[in-house]
C-alpha positions in Angstrom: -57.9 22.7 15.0 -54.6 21.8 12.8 -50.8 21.9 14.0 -48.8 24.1 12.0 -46.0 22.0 10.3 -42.1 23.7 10.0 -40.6 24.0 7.6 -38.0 21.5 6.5 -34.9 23.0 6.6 -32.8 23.0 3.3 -28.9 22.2 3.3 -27.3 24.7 1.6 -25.7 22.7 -2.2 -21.8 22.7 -2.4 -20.0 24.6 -5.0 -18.5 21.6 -7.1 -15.1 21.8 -9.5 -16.1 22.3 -13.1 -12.7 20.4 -14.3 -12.8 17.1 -11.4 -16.8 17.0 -11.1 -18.1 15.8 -7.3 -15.5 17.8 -5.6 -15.9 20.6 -3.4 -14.0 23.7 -4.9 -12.9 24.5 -1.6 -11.1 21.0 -1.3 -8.7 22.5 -4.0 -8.8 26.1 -3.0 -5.0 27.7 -2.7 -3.5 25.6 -5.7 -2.9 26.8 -9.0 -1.4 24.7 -11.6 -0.2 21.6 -11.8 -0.8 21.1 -8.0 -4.4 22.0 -8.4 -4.7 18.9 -10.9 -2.5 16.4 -8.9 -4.3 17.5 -5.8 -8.2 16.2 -7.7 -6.8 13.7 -9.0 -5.4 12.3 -5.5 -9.0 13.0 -4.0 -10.8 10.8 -6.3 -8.5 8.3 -6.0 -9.0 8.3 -2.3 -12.5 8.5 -2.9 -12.7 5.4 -5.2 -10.2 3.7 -3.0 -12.4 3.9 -0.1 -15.9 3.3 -1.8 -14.4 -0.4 -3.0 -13.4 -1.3 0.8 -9.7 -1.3 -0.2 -6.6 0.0 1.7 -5.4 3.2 1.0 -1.4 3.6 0.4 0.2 5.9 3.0 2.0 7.6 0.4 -1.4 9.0 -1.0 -2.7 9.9 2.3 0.6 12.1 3.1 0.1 13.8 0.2 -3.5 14.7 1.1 -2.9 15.6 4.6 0.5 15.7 5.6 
């Protein structure tokens, strides 16, 4: 007699930007404008930044999150 296997369970995909591809569209939900574009831009910055091992300025981070 054979087991039954489960099912894997699928993670659902993230709705990515069209305009800064590889980010989530809620990371630059509330922002119109201007903002909106500084605001992807600053993400992959981060993102690079921290993919290369390198230190990333407070300045940047503040802008993200503070």
């Amino acid at each position: 007699m054979r087991k039954k296997r489960k099912k894997k369970k699928m993670n659902r995909k993230v709705v990515k930007d069209k305009k800064f591809k590889g980010i989530p569209r809620a990371y630059l939900s509330g922002t119109k404008g201007a903002k909106r574009s500084q605001r992807g831009r600053d993400i992959m910055r981060m993102r690079r930044l921290y993919k290369q091992g390198k230190k990333i300025p407070k300045t940047l981070y503040n802008r993200l999150f503070g």
